[in-house]
C-alpha positions in Angstrom: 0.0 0.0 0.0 1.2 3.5 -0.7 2.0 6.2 1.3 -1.1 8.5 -0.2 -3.2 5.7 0.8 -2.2 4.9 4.1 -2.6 9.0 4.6 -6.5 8.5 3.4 -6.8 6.3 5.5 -5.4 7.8 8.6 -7.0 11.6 7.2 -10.8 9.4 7.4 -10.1 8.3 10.7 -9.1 10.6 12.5 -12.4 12.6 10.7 -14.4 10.6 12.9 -15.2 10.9 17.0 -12.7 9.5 19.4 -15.2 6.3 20.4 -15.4 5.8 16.8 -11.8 5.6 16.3 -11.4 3.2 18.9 -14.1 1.0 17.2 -12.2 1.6 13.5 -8.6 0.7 15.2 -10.0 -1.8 17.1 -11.2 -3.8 13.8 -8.2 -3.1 11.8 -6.0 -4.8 14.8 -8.3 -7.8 14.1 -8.2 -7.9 10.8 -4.7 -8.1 10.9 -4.7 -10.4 13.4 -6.6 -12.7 11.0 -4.5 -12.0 8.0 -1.2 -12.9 9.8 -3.1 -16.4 11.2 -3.7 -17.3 7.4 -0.1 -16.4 6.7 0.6 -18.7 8.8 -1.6 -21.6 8.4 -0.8 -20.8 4.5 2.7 -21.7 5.3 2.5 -24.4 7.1 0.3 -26.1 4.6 2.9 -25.6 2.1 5.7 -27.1 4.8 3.4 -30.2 5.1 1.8 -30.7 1.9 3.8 -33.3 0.8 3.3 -35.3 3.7 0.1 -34.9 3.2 0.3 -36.2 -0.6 2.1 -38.9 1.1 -0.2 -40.1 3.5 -2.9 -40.0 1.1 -1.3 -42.2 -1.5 -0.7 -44.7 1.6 -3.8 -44.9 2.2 -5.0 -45.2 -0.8 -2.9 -47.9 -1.6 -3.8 -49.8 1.7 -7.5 -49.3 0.6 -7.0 -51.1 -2.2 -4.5 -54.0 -0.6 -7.6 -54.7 1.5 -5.5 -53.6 4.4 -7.9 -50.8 5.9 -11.0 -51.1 8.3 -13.9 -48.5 8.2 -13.5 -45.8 10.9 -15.3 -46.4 14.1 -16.7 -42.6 14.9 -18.1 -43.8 18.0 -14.1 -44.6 19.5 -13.1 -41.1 18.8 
């Protein structure tokens, strides 16, 4: 983001009452919050995708080796 628009912003903030700003800051900080969390879970999908790939092709090959048993939901 640029500099002019990071000024906007600030310029239409600081427009509006002091409880409002609060409210305003108080949702950017958790928006960001939330942005960084999917940064995060973004990369550590990509650490772990081929693990993932990996497990899944174990499987699938244990499926078909008749080597599997249907999950029991009720022992989880």
């Amino acid at each position: 983001m640029s500099s002019a628009a990071i000024a906007t912003i600030v310029k239409m903030v600081e427009s509006l009452p002091d409880e409002l700003q609060e409210k305003v800051v108080e949702h950017i900080r958790d928006y960001i919050a939330d942005l960084e969390e999917e940064k995060r879970w973004d990369a550590s999908f990509q650490r772990t995708q081929g693990h993932l790939v990996t497990a899944a092709r174990k499987a699938k090959q244990e499926i078909a080796a008749g080597q599997s048993v249907p999950m029991d939901y009720e022992q989880l």
